[in-house]
C-alpha positions as CSV (number, residue, x, y, z in Angstrom):
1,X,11.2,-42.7,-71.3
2,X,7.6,-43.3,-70.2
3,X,7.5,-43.8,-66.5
4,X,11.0,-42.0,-65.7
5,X,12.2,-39.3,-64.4
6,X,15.0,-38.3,-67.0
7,X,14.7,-39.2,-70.6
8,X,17.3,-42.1,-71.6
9,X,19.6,-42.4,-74.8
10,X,20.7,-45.8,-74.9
11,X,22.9,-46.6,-78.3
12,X,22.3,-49.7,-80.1
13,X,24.1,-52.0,-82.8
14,X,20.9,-52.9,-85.1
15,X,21.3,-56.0,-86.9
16,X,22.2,-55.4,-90.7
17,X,23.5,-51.9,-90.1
18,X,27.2,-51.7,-89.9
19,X,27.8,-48.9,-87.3
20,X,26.6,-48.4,-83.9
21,X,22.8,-46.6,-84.3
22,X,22.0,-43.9,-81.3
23,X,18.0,-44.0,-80.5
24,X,16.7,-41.5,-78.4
25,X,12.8,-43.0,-76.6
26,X,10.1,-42.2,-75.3
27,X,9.2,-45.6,-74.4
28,X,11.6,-48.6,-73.8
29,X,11.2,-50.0,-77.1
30,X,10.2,-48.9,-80.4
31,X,8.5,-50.6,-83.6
32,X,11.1,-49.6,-85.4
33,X,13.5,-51.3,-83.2
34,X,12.5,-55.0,-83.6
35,X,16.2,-56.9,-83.6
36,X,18.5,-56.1,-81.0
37,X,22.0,-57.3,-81.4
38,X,24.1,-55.9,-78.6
39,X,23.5,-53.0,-76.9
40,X,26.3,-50.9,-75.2
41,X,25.1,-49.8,-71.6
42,X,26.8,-52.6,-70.3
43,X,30.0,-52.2,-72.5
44,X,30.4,-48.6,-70.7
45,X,30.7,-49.3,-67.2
46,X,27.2,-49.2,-67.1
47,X,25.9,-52.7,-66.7
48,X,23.9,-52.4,-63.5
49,X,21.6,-49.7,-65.0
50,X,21.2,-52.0,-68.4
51,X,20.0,-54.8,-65.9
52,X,17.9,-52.1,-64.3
53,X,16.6,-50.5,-67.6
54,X,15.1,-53.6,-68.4
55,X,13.9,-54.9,-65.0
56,X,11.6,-52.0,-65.1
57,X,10.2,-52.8,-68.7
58,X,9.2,-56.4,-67.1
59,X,7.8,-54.7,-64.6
60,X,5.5,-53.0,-66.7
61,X,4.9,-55.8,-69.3
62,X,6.2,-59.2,-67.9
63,X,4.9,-60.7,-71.1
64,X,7.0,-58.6,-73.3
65,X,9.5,-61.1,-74.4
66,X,11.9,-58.9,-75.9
67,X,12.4,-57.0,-72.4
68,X,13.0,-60.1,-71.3
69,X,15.7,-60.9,-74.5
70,X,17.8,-57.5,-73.7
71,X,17.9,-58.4,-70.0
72,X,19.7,-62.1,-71.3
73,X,22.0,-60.1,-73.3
74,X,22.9,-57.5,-70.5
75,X,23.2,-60.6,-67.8
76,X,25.7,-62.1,-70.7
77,X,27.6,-59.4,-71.0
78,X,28.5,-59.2,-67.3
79,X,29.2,-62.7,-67.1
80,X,25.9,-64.2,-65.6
81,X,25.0,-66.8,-68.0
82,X,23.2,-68.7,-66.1
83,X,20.7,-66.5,-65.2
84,X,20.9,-65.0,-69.1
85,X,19.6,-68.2,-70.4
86,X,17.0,-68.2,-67.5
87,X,15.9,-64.6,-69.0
88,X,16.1,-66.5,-72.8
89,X,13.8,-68.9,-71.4
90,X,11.4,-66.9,-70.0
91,X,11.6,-65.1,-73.2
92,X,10.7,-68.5,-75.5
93,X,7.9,-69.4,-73.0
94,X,6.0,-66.3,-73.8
95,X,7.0,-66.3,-77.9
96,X,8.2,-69.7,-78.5
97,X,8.9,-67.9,-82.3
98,X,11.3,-65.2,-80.4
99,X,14.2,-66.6,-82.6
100,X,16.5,-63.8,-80.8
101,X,16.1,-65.2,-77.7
102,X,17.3,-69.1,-79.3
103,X,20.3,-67.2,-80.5
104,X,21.0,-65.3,-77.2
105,X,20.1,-68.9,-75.6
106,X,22.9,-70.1,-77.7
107,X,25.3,-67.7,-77.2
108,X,24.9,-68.1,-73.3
109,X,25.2,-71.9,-73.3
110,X,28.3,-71.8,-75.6
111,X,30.0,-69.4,-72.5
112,X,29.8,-71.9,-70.4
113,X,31.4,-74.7,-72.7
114,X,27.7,-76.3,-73.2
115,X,28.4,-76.8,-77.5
116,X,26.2,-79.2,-78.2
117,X,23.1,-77.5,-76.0
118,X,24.5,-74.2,-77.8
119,X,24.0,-75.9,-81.2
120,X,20.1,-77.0,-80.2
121,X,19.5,-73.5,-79.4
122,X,21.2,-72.0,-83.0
123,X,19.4,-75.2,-84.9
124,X,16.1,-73.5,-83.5
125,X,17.0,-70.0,-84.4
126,X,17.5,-71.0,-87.7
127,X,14.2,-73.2,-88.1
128,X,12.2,-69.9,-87.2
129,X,14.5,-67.4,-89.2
130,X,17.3,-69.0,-91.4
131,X,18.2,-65.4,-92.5
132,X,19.8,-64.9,-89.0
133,X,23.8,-64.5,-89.7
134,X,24.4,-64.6,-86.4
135,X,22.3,-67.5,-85.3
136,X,24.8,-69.4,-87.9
137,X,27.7,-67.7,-86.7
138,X,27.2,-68.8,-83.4
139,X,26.6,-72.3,-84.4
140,X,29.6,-72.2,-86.7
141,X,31.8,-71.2,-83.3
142,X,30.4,-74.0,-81.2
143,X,30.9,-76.4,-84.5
144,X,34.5,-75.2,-84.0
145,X,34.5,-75.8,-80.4
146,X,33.8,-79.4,-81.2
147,X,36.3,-80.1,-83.6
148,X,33.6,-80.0,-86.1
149,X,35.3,-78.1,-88.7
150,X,33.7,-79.0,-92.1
151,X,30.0,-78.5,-90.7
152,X,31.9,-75.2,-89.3
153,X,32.8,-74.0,-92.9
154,X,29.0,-74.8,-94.1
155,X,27.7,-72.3,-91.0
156,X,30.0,-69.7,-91.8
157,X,29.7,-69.8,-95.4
158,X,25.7,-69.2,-94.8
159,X,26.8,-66.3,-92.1
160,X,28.9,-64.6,-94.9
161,X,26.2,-65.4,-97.6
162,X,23.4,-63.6,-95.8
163,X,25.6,-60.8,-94.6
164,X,28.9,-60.7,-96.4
165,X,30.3,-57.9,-94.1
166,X,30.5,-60.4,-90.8
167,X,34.1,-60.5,-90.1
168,X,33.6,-62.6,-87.1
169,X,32.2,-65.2,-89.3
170,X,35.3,-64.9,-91.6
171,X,37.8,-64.6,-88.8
172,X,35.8,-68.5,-87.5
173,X,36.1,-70.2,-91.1
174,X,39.6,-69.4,-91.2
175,X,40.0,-70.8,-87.6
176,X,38.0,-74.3,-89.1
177,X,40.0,-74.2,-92.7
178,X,43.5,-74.0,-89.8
179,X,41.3,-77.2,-88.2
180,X,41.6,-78.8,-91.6
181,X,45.2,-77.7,-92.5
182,X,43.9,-75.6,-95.3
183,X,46.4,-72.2,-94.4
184,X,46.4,-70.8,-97.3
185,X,42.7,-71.0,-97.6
186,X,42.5,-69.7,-93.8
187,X,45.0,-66.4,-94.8
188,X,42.5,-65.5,-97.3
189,X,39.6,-65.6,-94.8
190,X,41.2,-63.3,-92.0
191,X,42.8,-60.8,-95.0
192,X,38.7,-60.7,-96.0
193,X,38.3,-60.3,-92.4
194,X,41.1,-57.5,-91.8
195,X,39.6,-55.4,-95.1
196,X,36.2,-55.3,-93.3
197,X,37.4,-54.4,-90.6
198,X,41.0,-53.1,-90.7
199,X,41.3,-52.7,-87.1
200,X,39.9,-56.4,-85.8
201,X,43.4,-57.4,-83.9
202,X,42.5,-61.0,-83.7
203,X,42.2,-61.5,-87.4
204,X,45.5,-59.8,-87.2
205,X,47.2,-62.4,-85.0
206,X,45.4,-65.6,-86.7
207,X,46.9,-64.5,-90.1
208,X,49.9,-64.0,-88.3
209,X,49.6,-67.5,-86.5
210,X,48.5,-68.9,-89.8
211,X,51.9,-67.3,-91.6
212,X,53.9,-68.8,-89.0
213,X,52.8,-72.1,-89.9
214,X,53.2,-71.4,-93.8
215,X,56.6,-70.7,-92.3
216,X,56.7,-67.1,-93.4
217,X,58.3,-65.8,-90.8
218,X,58.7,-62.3,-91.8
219,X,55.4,-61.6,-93.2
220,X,53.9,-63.5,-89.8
221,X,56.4,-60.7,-87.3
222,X,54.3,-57.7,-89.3
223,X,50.8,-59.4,-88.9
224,X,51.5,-60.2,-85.2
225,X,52.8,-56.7,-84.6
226,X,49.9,-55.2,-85.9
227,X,47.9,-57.0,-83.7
228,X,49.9,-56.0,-80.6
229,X,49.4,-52.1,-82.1
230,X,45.7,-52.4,-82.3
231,X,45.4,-54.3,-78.8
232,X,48.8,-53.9,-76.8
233,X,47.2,-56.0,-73.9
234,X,47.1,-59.0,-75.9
235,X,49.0,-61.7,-74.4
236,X,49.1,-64.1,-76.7
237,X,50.2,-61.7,-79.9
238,X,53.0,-61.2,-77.8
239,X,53.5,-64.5,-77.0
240,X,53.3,-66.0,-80.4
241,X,55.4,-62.8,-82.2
242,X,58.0,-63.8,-79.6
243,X,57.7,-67.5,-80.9
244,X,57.8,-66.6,-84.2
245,X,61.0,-64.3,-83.6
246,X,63.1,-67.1,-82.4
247,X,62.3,-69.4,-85.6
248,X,62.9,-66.7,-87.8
249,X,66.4,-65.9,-86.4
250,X,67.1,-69.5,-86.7
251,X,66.3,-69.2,-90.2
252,X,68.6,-66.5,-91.1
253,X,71.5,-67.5,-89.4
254,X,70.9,-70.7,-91.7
């Protein structure tokens, strides 16, 4: 890295790509790098020196409005969402076009429970790039939040469109088709879900939640264990396996 002592390897998850890509620099950012997702230095214990990282690249360009995108997403990670969307802004008064930085804007308001702010922020991502999956992700999430779940399915349906890999967006329109009583419907999204992505434990426990209410106990016990198997710290696998046990020893002794 220009302008450091040590050269940096900082490992990235590149939008479109489905596995984590490692980038080794010589400078902070690179042309080829021109969507940044999610990066990881925060994720590893490392979250002061991805706030750091990218202090110094403002430092050295406070008109680069990207710096100032990965330093909202490394403020997010750590909880700080109020000073993210602070970076997000900064970020759209220099490229009001940044459509990252509406999505990250998004994300950051829909932490702190501000949905229909969140939604403004998606709305705009979309207007500059309506290829963004996770620009309607996101919106599809805070549709949910608001009970909205038919505009929900319509985001999510675009997410999945544009990037048919995107668990999260199936594991959501499940969560909206459960808003609308549709379980069947909602089984199908998080077994979609669950072959992408084999070892996503919450799709696990909403199919199991979702078989519960279909009243298939059994096959509800196996989903919610597997859950608890890929994530033995999750409460509320445990919780509703344990809830799910009781009704379907009730049943049997029917």
């Amino acid at each position: 890295m220009k302008g450091a002592e040590t050269e940096t390897t900082i490992v990235y998850l590149v939008k479109g790509h489905p596995a984590n890509a490692t980038l080794k620099y010589d400078q902070l950012f690179g042309p080829e790098l021109k969507h940044i997702d999610h990066y990881t230095l925060s994720q590893s214990g490392n979250s002061d020196e991805a706030i750091k990282t990218y202090n110094k690249a403002i430092e050295l360009n406070p008109r680069d409005s990207n710096a100032w995108v990965s330093k909202g997403r490394a403020l997010s990670d750590v909880g700080k969402s109020d000073e993210a969307i602070k970076a997000y802004d900064t970020a759209i008064e220099i490229n009001p076009q940044n459509s990252i930085a509406w999505e990250g804007k998004g994300l950051a308001l829909d932490s702190l429970n501000k949905y229909d702010e969140a939604l403004k922020a998606y709305d705009k991502a979309i207007e500059i790039n309506p290829q963004d999956s996770l620009a309607w992700e996101g919106k599809g999430f805070a549709l949910n939040k608001l009970n909205r779940s038919d505009e929900a399915i319509t985001a999510f349906d675009k997410a999945i469109e544009i990037n048919p890999q995107d668990s999260l967006a199936l594991e959501g329109k499940g969560i909206a088709q459960i808003g609308l009583n549709r379980s069947d419907e909602a089984v199908t999204a998080f077994e979609k879900a669950i072959e992408i992505n084999p070892q996503y434990s919450d799709a696990w426990y909403y199919k199991g939640l979702t078989l519960y209410r279909l009243s298939k106990y059994e096959d509800a016990i196996k989903a919610l264990d597997k859950a608890i198997e890929l994530n033995p710290q999750d409460s509320k696998a445990w919780n509703a396996k344990e809830t799910v046990s009781r009704y379907y020893k009730g049943d049997l002794s029917k």
